[in-house]
C-alpha positions as CSV (number, residue, x, y, z in Angstrom):
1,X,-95.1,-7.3,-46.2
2,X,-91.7,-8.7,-46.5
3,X,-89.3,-9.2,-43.4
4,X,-86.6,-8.6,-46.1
5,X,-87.2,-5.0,-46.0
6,X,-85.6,-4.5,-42.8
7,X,-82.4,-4.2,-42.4
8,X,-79.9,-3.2,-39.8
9,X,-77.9,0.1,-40.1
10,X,-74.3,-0.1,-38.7
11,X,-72.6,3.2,-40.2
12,X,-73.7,6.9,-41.1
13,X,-76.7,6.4,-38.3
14,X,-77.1,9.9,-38.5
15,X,-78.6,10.3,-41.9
16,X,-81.7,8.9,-40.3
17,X,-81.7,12.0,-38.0
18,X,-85.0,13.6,-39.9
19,X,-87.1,10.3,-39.0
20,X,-85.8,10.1,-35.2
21,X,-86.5,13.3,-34.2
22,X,-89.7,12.6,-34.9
23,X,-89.8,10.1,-32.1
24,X,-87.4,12.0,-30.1
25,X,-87.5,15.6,-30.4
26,X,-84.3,16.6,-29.1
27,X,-80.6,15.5,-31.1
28,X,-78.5,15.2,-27.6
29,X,-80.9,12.8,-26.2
30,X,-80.9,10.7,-29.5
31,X,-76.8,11.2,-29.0
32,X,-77.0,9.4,-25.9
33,X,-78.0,5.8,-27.6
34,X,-77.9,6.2,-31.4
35,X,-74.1,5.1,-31.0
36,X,-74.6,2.0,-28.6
37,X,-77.8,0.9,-29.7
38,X,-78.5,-1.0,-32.8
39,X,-80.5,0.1,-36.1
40,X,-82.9,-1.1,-38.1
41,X,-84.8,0.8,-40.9
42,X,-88.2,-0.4,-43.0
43,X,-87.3,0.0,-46.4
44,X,-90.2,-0.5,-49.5
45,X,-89.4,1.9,-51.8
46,X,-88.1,3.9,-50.2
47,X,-87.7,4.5,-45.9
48,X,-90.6,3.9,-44.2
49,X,-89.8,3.9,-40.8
50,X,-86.5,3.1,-38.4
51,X,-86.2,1.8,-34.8
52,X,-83.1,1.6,-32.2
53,X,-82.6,-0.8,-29.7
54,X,-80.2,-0.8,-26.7
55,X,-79.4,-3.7,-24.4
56,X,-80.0,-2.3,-20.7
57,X,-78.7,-5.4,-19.0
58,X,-80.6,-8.3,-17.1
59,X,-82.1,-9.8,-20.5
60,X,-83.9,-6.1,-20.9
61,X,-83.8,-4.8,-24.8
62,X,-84.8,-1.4,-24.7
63,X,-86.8,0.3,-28.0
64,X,-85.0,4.1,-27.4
65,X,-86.5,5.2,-30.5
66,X,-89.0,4.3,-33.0
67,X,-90.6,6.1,-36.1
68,X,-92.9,6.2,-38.7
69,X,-93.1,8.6,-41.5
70,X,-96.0,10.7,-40.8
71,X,-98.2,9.6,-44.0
72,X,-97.4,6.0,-43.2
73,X,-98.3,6.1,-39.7
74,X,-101.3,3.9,-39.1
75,X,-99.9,1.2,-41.9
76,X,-98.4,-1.0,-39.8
77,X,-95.1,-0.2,-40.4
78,X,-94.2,0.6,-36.3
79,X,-95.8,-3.0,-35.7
80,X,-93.9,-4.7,-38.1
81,X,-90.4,-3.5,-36.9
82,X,-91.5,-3.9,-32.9
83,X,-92.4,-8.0,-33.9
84,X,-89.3,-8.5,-36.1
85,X,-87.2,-7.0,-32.8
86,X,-89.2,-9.5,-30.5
87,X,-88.5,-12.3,-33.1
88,X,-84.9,-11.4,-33.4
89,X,-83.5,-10.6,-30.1
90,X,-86.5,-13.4,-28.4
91,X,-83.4,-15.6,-27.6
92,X,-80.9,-13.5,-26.4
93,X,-83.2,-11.4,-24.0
94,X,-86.3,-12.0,-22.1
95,X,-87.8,-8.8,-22.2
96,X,-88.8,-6.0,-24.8
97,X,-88.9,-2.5,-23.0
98,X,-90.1,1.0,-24.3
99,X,-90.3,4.3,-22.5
100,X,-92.4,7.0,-23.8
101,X,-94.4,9.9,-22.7
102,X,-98.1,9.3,-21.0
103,X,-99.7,10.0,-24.2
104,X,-103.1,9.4,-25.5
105,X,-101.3,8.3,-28.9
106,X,-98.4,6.6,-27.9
107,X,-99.2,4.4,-25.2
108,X,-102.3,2.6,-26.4
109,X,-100.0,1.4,-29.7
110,X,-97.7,0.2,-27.7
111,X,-100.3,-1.6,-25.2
112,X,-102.2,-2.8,-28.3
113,X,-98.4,-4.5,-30.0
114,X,-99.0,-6.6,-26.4
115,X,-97.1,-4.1,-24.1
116,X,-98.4,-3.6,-20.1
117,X,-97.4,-0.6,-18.2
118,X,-94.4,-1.6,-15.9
119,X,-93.4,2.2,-13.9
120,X,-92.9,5.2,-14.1
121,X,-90.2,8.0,-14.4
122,X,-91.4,11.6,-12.9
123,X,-90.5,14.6,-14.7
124,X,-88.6,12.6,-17.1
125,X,-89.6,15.0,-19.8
126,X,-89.3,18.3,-17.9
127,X,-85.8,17.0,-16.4
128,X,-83.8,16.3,-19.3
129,X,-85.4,18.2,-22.7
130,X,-84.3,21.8,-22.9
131,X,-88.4,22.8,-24.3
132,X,-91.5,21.7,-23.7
133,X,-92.4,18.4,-25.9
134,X,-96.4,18.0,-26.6
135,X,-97.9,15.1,-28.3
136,X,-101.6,14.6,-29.1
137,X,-102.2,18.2,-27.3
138,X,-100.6,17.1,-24.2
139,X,-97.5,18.2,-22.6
140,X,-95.1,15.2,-22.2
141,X,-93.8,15.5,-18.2
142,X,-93.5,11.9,-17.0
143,X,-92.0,8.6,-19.0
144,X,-93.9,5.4,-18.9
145,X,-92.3,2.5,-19.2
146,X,-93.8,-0.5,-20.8
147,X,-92.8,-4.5,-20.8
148,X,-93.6,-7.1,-23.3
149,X,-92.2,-10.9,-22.6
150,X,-90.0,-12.4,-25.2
151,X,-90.2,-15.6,-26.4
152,X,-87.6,-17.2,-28.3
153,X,-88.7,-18.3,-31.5
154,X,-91.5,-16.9,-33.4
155,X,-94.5,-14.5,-31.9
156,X,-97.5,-16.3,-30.6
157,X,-99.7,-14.5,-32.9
158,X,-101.7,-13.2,-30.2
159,X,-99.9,-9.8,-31.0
């Protein structure tokens, strides 16, 4: 797998609407950072998967969205984009955050790409979608947040 393949998107964002809703179900709340935050898509013939970033303040780069084609999941592909972030943005912030729903499918990714729970948002989900959103059977009510240290530089490996 080539780092080559990813590249940032800086115009037309929207076109990758279809892939981030798979990640985040509802267009308003992808409205809220697509604009402000910055692209990158996975492309090997053909899109493979996409990821936003938004810089929250105090060294925190926050991953709002990221997605996967649904045959591709399981590849590697979501892996590959959250390490060429942390080796991108390593120097410029000290901290690689992501919020998601507690989910049995979600959450042990991100903990296994070297994430560690860091708190939690109540209601998140039921507070600001207009419908239910249900992943792996479960209805999605509070966001956990998770925290992985940068390092500027190159990943330890360990990840």
């Amino acid at each position: 797998m080539r780092d080559d393949a990813i590249r940032e998107i800086t115009e037309d964002k929207k076109r990758y609407l279809p892939l981030l809703l798979l990640a985040d179900e509802q267009e308003s709340m992808i409205d809220r950072y697509l604009d402000r935050g910055r692209m990158f898509v996975l492309e090997e013939d053909g899109v493979k998967a996409v990821c936003v970033v938004t810089d929250e303040g105090d060294g925190i780069l926050e991953i709002k969205n990221l997605a996967v084609e649904p045959p591709l999941q399981g590849r590697g592909y979501g892996r590959r984009l959250i390490e060429y972030t942390a080796q991108q943005f390593g120097g410029a912030f000290s901290i690689l955050q992501v919020g998601t729903g507690d989910s049995p499918l979600t959450v042990p990714f991100y903990e296994a790409c070297g994430f560690a729970r860091s708190h939690l948002v109540r209601n998140f989900f039921t507070d600001h979608y207009d419908r239910p959103i249900f992943e792996g059977g479960k209805q999605l009510t509070d966001m956990v947040y998770l925290r992985r240290e940068l390092h500027s530089g190159a990943c330890d490996g360990r990840r």
